[in-house]
C-alpha positions, 0 to 999 in steps of 0.5 A: 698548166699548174692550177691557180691555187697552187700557183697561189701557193708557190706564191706565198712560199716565195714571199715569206722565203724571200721576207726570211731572207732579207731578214737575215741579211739585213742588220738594220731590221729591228726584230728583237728591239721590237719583240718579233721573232722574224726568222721563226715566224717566217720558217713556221709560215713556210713549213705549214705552206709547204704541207698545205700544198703537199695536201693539195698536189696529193688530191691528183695523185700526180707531181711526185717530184714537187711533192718531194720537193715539198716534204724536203722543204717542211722537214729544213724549215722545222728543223731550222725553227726548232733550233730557232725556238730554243735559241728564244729559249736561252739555249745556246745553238750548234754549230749550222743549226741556224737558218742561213741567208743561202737557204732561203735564197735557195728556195725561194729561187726555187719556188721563184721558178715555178710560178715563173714558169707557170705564166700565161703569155698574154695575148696580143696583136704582135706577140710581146717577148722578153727579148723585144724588151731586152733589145731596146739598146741592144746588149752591152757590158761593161767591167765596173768597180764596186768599193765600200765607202773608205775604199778599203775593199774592191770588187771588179764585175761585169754588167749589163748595160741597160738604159731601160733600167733607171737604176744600178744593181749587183748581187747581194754577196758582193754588197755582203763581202763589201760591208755596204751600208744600209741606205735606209731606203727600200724602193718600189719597183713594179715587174713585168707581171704587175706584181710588186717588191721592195728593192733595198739600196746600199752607199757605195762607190761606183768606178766606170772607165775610170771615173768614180762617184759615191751613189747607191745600188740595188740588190739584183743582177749586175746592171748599169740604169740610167742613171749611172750612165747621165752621171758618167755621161756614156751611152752604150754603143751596141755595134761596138758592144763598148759604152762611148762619150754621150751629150746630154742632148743624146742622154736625154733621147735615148731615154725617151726612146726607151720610155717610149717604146715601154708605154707601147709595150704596156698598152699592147699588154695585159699586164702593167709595166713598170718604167723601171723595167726592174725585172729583167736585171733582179733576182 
């Protein structure tokens, strides 16, 4: 079992990996009009992280593995602010010695692992899964087509069809490739643990069997919410694994009944859930 303290660790080295990450994904940050050096801040914060928890895992004499892994990060990281700093300083930067979106992402799914898999099940009457979440309507995905605003460029996905979901979410490459627009809105979503993230949100325009509407997504595993499915007015049909012609009336309990069954879920728990249930569709 990995000691709280170093799960606090992997915690912090998640965050500020995950900070430098939207940082350098995201043109609407107002970093250098606000005199903040983002990406070198938050590369020096991982280097000295990863070195504090090499000191720490190094007093048991064990996880030789994590401790490597540990060294290979602060080494990138230093390297990366390094070239970072002479950049502040006027100095022109070679080609890949600046820090990229892929890195960061790298890690941060990396140390995303660890205190994932360092968890404890809650203890409860019924033993709550990740799949009894899951099973809520059963599983169904459906092919959609995600377009930038002036329907130059297309993107055609599979995703899953999740009506414990309130909203829609795809990869952040594919918000990328499409040059979608900033929403100006990050939203709150509360995961399974009780922990929180801000999810930012991009305009697109959403093709569903057919039928297209401009709305927003959020960035995460391609997921249909429910919303998504009120405005196609379409249920998901689990016998089929198809989505199907809804009325409200159907929308309206099928939500209810999802709703439903996360306030059991949240009562029997520990640990807080979320509405939005966005857990199970980022990351």
């Amino acid at each position: 079992m990995t000691k709280p303290i170093v799960r606090w660790q992997y915690e912090q080295l998640e965050g500020t990996l995950g900070l430098l990450e939207e940082h350098l994904t995201n043109p609407e940050c107002p970093c250098k009009t606000e005199g903040e050096a983002c990406p070198r801040k938050h590369l020096k914060r991982a280097e000295d992280y990863a070195r504090e928890t090499i000191t720490i895992l190094s007093r048991d004499g064990k996880n030789q593995a994590e401790i490597d892994k540990l060294y290979e990060l602060a080494k990138q990281a230093r390297e990366y602010r390094q070239a970072e700093e002479r950049l502040l300083c006027g100095k022109k930067a070679k080609e890949g010695e600046l820090v990229e979106p892929g890195w960061a992402s790298k890690w941060r799914k990396y140390f995303e692992g660890l205190v994932i898999g360092s968890c404890d099940t809650a203890k409860v009457k019924e033993p709550i899964t990740v799949a009894d979440i899951a099973s809520m309507s059963g599983t169904v995905y459906q092919d959609i087509i995600i377009k930038s605003l002036d329907r130059s460029k297309q993107i055609t996905l599979q995703a899953k069809v999740d009506t414990g979901a309130t909203f829609a979410y795809v990869p952040r490459k594919i918000i990328q490739d499409l040059g979608l627009p900033y929403a100006n809105q990050d939203v709150p979503h509360e995961l399974f643990n009780g922990s929180k993230v801000m999810v930012p949100f991009y305009h697109c325009i959403v093709e569903v069997n057919g039928q297209e509407r401009a709305t927003s997504v959020g960035v995460g595993k391609p997921t249909i919410g429910h919303i998504l499915l009120e405005i196609y007015k379409l249920k998901p049909n689990p016998t089929t694994g198809k989505l199907e012609p809804a009325t409200d009336l159907e929308l309206w309990e099928m939500r209810q009944k999802d709703l439903a069954k996360v306030a059991d879920i949240a009562q029997l728990s520990a640990n807080p859930v979320a509405l939005v249930l966005w857990s199970r569709s980022y990351r």
